[in-house]
Structure formats: structure tokens, C-alpha cells
Phi, psi and omega in degrees: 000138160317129195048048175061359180319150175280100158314125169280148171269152203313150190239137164316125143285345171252132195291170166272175203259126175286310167242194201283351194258347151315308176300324210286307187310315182262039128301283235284329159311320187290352218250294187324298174306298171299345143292338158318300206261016137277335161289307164313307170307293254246325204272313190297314179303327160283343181266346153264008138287333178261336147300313184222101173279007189246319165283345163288307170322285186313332191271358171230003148267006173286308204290261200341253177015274196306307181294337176295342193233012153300099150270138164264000000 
């Protein structure tokens, strides 16, 4: 840091929930979130199929293989 400054060491932003309509509010954030970064996983994985098709290709005939040779 500049000039010898100090760091607090990091604090939550979000406080902890005291009751119960706190708790629902970080599910449904968390819940928010976590749907954010399944979207970004589902989008980084399609552009990097259309970037590199000989390795997308390979990669879903290895899956095909394993499900033609899945027992139930």
C-alpha cells in the first residue's frame, strides 16, 4: 500500500441474518447469484465450443461412448 497505509482486514458485506426474513433475503440473493454463474458457465462453455470445434467434437463423442456403454 502507499505510503505505509494500512489494511482492515476484509469484513462481509453482508452482515449476518439475524431472522428469519434476513435469512430468506440471502437465499433468494444467493439463489440470484447462483444462477448469474450458471449462466456465464453455460455461455464460457458455448464460445468455447465454437472456438475450438475438434475439441468440442471429441468431447461429445467420448460422452456418447460412455453413455452407449452405461449399465443400469
Amino acid at each position: 500500500m502507499p505510503d505505509g497505509e494500512q489494511r482492515e482486514p476484509d469484513q462481509p458485506d453482508t452482515p449476518v441474518p439475524q431472522d428469519a426474513e434476513d435469512l430468506r433475503e440471502t437465499e433468494a440473493a444467493r439463489r440470484r447469484r447462483r444462477a448469474q454463474f450458471l449462466r456465464e458457465l453455460h455461455e464460457a462453455k458455448a464460445l468455447r465450443d465454437r472456438v475450438q470445434p475438434r475439441r468440442a467434437r471429441a468431447a461429445r463423442m467420448r460422452q456418447a461412448m460412455r453413455m452407449r456403454t452405461f449399465r443400469w
